[in-house]
ZAGUSE-598969 format. One line per field, with one value per residue (C-alpha): residue number from 0; y, x, z. Coordinates in Angstrom, 1 decimal. Example, Ala and Ser with C-alpha at 12.3 -4.5 7.8 and 13.67 -1.06 7.14 Angstrom:
BEGIN
nr <- 0;1
Y <- -4.5;-1.1
X <- 12.3;13.7
Z <- 7.8;7.1
This chain:
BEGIN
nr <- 0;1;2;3;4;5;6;7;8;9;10;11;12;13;14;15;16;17;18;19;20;21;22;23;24;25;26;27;28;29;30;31;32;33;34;35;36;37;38;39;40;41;42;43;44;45;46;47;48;49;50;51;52;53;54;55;56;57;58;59;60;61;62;63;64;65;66;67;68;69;70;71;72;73;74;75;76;77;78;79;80;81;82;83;84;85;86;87;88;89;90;91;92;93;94;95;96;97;98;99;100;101;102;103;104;105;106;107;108;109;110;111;112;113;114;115;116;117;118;119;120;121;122;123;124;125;126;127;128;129;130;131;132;133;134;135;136;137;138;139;140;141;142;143;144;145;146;147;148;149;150;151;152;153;154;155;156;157;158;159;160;161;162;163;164;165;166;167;168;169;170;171;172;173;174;175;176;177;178;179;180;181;182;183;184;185;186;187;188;189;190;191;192;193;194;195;196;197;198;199;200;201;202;203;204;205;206;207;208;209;210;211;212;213;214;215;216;217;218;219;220;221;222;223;224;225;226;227;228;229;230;231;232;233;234;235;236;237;238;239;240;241
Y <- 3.7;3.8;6.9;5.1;6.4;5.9;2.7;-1.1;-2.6;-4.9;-6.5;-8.5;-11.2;-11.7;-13.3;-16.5;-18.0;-16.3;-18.0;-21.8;-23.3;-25.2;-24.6;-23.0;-24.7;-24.6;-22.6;-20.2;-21.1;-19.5;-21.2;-19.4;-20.2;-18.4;-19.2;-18.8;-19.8;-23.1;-24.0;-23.3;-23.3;-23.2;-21.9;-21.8;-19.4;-19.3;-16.2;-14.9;-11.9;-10.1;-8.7;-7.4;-10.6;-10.7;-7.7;-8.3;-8.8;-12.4;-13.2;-16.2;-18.2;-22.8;-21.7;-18.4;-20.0;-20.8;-17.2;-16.0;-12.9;-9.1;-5.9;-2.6;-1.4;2.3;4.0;6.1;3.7;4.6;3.0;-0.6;-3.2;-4.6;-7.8;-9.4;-9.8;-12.5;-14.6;-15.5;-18.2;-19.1;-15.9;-16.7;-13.0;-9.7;-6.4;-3.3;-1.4;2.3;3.3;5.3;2.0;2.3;0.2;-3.1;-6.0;-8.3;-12.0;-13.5;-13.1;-16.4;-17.4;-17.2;-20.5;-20.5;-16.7;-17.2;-13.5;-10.2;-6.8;-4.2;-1.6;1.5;2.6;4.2;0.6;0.5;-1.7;-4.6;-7.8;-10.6;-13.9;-15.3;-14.3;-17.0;-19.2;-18.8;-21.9;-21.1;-17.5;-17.3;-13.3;-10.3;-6.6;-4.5;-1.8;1.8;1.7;2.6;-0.9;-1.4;-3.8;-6.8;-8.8;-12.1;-14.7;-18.1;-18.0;-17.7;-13.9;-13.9;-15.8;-12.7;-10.5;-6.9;-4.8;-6.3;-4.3;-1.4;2.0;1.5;3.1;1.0;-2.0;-4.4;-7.5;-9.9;-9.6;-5.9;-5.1;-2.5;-4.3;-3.6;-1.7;-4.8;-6.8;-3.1;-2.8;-6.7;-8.3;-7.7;-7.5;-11.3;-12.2;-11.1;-12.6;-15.9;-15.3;-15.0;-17.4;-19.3;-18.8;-19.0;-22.5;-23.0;-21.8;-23.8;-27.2;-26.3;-25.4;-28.7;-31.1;-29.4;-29.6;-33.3;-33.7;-31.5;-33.4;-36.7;-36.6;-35.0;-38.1;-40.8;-39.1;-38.6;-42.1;-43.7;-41.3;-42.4;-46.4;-45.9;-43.8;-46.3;-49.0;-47.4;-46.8;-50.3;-51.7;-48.5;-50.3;-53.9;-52.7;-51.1
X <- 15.5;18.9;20.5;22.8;22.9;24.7;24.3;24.1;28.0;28.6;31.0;27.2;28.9;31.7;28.9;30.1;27.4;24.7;26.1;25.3;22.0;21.2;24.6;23.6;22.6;19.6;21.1;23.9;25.6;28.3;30.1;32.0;33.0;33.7;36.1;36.2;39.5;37.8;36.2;34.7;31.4;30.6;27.5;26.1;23.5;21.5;21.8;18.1;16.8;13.5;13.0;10.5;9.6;6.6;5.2;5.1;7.9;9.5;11.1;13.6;16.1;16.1;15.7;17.8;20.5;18.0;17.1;19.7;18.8;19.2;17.4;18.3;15.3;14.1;17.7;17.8;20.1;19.9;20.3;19.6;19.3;23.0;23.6;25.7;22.6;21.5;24.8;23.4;21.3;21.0;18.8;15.5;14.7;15.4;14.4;15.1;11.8;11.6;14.8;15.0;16.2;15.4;15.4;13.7;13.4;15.9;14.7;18.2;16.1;15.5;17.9;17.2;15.3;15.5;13.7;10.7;10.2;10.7;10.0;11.3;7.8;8.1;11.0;11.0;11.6;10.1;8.9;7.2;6.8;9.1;7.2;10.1;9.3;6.8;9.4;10.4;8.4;9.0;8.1;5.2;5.5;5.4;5.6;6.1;3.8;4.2;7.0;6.5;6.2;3.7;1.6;-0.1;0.3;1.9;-0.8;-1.5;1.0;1.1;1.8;-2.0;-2.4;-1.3;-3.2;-3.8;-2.5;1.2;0.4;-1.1;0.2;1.5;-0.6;0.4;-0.1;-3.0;-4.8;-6.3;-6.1;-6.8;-10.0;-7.8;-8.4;-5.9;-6.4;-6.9;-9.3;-11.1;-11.1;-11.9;-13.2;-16.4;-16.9;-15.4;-17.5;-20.8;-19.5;-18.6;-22.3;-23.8;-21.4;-23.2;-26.6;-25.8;-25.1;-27.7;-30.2;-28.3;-28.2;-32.1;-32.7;-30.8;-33.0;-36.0;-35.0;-34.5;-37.6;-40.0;-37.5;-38.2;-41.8;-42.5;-40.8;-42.6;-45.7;-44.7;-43.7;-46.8;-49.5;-48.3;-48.5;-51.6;-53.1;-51.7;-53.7;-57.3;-56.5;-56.0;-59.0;-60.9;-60.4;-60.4;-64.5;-65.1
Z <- 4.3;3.3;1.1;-1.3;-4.8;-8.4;-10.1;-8.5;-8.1;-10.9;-7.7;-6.8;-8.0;-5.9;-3.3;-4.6;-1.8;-3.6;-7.3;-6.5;-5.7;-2.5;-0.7;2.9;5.8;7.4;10.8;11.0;14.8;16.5;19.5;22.1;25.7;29.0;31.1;34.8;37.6;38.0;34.5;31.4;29.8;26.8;24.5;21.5;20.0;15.9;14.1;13.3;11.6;11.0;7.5;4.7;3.2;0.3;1.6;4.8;8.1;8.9;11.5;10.6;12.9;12.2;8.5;8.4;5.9;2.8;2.9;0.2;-0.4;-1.4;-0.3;-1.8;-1.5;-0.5;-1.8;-4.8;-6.8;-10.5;-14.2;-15.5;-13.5;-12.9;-15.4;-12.7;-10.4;-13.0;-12.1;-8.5;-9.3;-5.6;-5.0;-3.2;-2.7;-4.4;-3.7;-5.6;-5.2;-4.6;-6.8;-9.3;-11.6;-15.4;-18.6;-19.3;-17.4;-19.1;-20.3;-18.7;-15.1;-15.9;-15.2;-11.5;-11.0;-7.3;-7.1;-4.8;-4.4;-6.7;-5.7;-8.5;-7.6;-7.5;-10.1;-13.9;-15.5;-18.9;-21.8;-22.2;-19.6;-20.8;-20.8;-20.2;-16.3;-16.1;-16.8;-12.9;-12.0;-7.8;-8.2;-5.4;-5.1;-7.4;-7.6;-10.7;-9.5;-10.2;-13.2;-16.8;-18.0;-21.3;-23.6;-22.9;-19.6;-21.0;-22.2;-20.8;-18.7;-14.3;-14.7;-15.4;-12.2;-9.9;-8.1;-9.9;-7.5;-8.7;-11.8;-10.9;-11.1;-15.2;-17.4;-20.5;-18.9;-20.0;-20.1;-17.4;-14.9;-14.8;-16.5;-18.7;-22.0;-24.5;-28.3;-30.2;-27.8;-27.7;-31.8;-32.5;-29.2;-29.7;-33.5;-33.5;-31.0;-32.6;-36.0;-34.3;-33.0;-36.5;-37.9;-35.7;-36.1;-39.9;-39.4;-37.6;-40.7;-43.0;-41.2;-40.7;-44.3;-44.7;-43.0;-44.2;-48.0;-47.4;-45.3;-48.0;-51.0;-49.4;-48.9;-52.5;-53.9;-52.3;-52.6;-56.2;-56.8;-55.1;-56.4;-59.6;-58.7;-57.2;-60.4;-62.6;-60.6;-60.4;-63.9;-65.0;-62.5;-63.9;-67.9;-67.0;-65.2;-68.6
């Protein structure tokens, strides 16, 4: 846990590594050498680093450079969410949970196509989930626990996809996949379902009526047309006797 405070630096982008895509290599090595009276050697050694990392700590050395990535987390940083943080599109991993960050979460975080993991739990943001998040096609982790977000959990889309527990802790918050349902599947949810249900069945009496009118219509007719050819005949055979 760190103690910085005030708002994020709008100087973010200045990390001009962090603001193309694809640009690090795989290993960060250093070479040095030590000398000696009679020769020198020299070595080599990769940078590595352990680090929260979707929830959980990582240890990463051959693959260290493709982990672009920002942690602020734990501090007591304050305000919106700093519109230069959108400009580094060659974030893989941001972390700005347990802050005391507010407003909304802005639809421009789109913009960050190569975001595999977001953490912003644990803060005062507020308003609604912008389905524009599910636009991040390589977003594999979320958090957005414990803020003051609201409405309906976008849709049809792979926010739905998550596990719960990445919305829990906001009241306002609802729709699958917590079991929260929200006002208007409450007020017309079940009313639509039991009228799609007697819709149903309605259909299901008319078609019936249908088929049985024809059937009933049908077999008066032919009875009705060959009583009367067979009447006609006994009535003839009946006078020709006579």
């Amino acid at each position: 846990m760190n103690n910085n405070s005030g708002r994020i630096a709008p100087c973010l982008n200045n990390l001009t590594a962090l603001s193309q895509k694809g640009d690090s290599s795989l290993t960060s090595t250093h070479y040095y050498n030590i000398s000696t009276d009679q020769r020198s050697y020299f070595y080599n050694y990769d940078d590595g680093a352990t680090f929260m990392w979707k929830g959980g700590m990582r240890t990463y050395k051959s693959t260290l450079g493709l982990v672009t990535r920002i942690d602020l987390s734990s501090n007591r940083l304050s305000g919106e969410i700093s519109s230069e943080i959108i400009h580094l599109v060659g974030l893989v991993s941001l972390n700005l949970s347990r802050n005391q960050l507010t407003g909304q979460i802005t639809p421009e975080i789109e913009k960050l196509q190569s975001l595999d993991s977001l953490d912003l739990s644990r803060s005062h943001i507020y308003g609604r989930i912008p389905t524009i998040l599910a636009g991040i096609d390589r977003l594999g982790f979320l958090d957005l626990s414990y803020n003051n977000l609201s409405g309906k959990i976008p849709v049809g889309t792979q926010l739905q996809g998550f596990d719960s527990s990445v919305y829990a802790g906001n009241l306002q918050v609802c729709g699958p996949p917590l079991k929260k349902m929200c006002a208007d599947e409450e007020e017309r949810g079940p009313s639509e379902q039991t009228d799609f249900i007697n819709q149903e069945d309605k259909e299901e009496l008319i078609t019936l009526g249908f088929y049985i009118g024809t059937g009933l219509g049908f077999a008066v007719g032919f009875w009705g047309v060959c009583g009367t050819l067979i009447f006609s005949t006994l009535l003839k055979r009946q006078l020709k006797d006579a």
